[in-house]
MARVEXLO-8325 format. One line per 10 residues: number of its first residue (from 0); for each residue x, y, z of C-alpha. Coordinates in steps of 0.02 Angstrom, whole numbers, plus 32768, in hexadecimal, padded with zeros to 4 digits. Example, Ala and Ser with C-alpha at 12.3 -4.5 7.8 and 13.67 -1.06 7.14 Angstrom:
// residues 2
0> 8267:7F1F:8186 | 82AC:7FCB:8165
This chain:
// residues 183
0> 7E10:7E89:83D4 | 7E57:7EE3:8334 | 7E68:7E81:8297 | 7EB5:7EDD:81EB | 7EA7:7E51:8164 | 7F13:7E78:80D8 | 7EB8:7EE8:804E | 7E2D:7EF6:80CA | 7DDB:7F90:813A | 7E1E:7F83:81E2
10> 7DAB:7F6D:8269 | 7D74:7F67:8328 | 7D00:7EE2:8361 | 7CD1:7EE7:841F | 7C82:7E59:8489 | 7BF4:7E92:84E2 | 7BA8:7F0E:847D | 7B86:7FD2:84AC | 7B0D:7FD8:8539 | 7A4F:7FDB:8501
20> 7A2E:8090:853F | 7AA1:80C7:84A8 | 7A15:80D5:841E | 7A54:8089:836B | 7A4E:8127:830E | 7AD0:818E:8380 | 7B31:80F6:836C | 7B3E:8116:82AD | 7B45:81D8:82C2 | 7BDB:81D1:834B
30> 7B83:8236:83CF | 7B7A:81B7:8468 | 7B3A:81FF:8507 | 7B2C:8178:8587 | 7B44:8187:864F | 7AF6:80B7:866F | 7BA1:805F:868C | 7BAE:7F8D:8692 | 7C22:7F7B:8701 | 7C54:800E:8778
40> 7CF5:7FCE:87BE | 7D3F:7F82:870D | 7D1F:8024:86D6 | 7D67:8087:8767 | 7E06:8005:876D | 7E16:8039:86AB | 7E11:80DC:86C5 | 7E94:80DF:8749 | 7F15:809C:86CE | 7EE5:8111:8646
50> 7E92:80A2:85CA | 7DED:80EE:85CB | 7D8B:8187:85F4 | 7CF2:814B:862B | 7C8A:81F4:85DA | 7C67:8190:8537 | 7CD1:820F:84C9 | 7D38:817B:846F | 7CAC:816D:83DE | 7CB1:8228:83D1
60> 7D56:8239:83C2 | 7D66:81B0:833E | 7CEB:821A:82D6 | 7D4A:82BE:82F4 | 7DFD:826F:82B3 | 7DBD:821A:8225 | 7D5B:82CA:81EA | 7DED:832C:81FE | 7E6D:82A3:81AC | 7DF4:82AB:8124
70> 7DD9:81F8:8132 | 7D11:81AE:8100 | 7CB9:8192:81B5 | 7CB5:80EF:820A | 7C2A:8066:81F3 | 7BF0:803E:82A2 | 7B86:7FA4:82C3 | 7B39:7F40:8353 | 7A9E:7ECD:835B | 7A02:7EE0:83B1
80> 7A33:7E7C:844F | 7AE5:7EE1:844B | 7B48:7E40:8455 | 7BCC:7E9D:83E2 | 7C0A:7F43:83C1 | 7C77:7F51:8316 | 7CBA:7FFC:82CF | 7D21:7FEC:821E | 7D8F:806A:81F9 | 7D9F:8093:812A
90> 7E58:80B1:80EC | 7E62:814C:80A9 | 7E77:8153:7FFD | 7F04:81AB:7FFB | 7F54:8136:8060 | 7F32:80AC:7FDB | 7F81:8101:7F4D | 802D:80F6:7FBF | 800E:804C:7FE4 | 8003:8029:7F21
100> 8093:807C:7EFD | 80EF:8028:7F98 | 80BB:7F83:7F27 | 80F8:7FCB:7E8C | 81AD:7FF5:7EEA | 819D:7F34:7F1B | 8186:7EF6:7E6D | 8210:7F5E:7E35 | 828A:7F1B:7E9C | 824C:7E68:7E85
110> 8253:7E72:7DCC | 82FC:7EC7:7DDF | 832C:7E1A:7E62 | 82EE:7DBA:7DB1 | 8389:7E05:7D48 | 840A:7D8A:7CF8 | 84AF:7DAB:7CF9 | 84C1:7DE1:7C56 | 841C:7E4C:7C63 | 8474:7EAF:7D0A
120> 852E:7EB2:7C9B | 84C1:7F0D:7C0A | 847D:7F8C:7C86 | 8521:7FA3:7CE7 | 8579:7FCE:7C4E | 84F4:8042:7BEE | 84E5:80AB:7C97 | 84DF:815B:7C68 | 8510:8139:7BC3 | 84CE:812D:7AFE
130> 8507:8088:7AC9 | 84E9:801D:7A2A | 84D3:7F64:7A2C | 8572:7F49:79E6 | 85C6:7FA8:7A66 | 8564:7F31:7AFA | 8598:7E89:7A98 | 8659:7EBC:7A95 | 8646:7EFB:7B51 | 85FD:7E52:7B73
140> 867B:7DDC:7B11 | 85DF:7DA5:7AAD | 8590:7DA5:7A00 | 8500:7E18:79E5 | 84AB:7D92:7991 | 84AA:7D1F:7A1F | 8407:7CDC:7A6F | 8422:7D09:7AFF | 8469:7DB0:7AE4 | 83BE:7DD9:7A81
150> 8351:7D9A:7B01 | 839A:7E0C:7B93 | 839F:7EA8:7B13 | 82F0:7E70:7AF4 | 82BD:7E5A:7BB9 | 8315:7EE8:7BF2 | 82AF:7F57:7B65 | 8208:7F03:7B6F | 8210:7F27:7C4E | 8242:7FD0:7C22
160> 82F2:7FDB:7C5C | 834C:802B:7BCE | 82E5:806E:7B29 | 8333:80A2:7A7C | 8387:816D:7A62 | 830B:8169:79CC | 826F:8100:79FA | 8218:8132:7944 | 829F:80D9:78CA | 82E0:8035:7939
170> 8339:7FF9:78AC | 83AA:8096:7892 | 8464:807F:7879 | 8477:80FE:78F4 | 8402:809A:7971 | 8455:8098:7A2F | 840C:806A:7AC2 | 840D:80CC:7B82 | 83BE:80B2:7C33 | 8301:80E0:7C22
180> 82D4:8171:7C73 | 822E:8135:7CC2 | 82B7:80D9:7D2B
């Protein structure tokens, strides 16, 4: 059975454990040499369709892939009576920095999903272009004093979708506004 819980290590878990000739230790290490089968014909039938080897390389192999991948080693465990046999597989860490910025992509587009009207007018119509707030309001039909027009200059700044030409003096006469360009 293979189980990958969200933000958790995927793992194997096994019902009945390894066989007891399989000492612990080259468990943990990956070097499994074992020629005592369970159950000859389950094993032969399995074989047949290609879904095992029967030489006790799978462990082995696990090792080999994660080395080269670069990926940490897996945590094999089993208890004394081998009832179980569990092998967890660490994401690479690589592998998580894409998945953050795969959620960073998603909270972009939802906070872009979150735009009012007006906020997605104000962005259509500074584009490519310098524009001053003035300019906006008459594009819009509205007052540049209006409540609402401040608040969706104000969002739109604040999530980092457009930024001031000269981000020292934001009061300047000369002020304008343009698409930021960590978008």
């Amino acid at each position: 059975m293979c189980l990958f819980p969200k933000g958790l290590t995927p793992w194997l878990q096994n019902h009945p454990g390894p066989d007891k000739s399989i000492r612990k230790k080259d468990l943990e290490s990956g070097k499994i040499i074992s020629r005592r089968y369970r159950n000859r014909r389950i094993g032969e039938f399995l074989k047949e369709l290609k879904l095992t080897e029967g030489r006790s390389t799978g462990i082995p192999k696990i090792f080999k892939a994660l080395k080269e991948n670069g990926s940490p080693a897996p945590i094999i465990a089993t208890d004394e009576d081998r009832t179980y046999f569990l092998i967890e597989i660490k994401i690479h860490e690589l592998f998580l920095g894409q998945e953050e910025a795969q959620e960073e992509v998603q909270e972009e587009a939802q906070d872009k999903k979150e735009l009012s009207e007006i906020e997605e007018r104000i962005l259509e119509f500074i584009s490519n272009d310098e524009v001053s707030k003035e300019e906006i309001a008459d594009y819009l039909k509205i007052k540049k004093t209006s409540g609402n027009f401040k608040k969706a200059m104000k969002k739109l700044k604040e999530k980092g979708y457009i930024e001031y030409i000269i981000p020292e003096k934001p009061t300047s006469k000369y002020q304008k506004y343009r698409i930021s360009k960590k978008n």
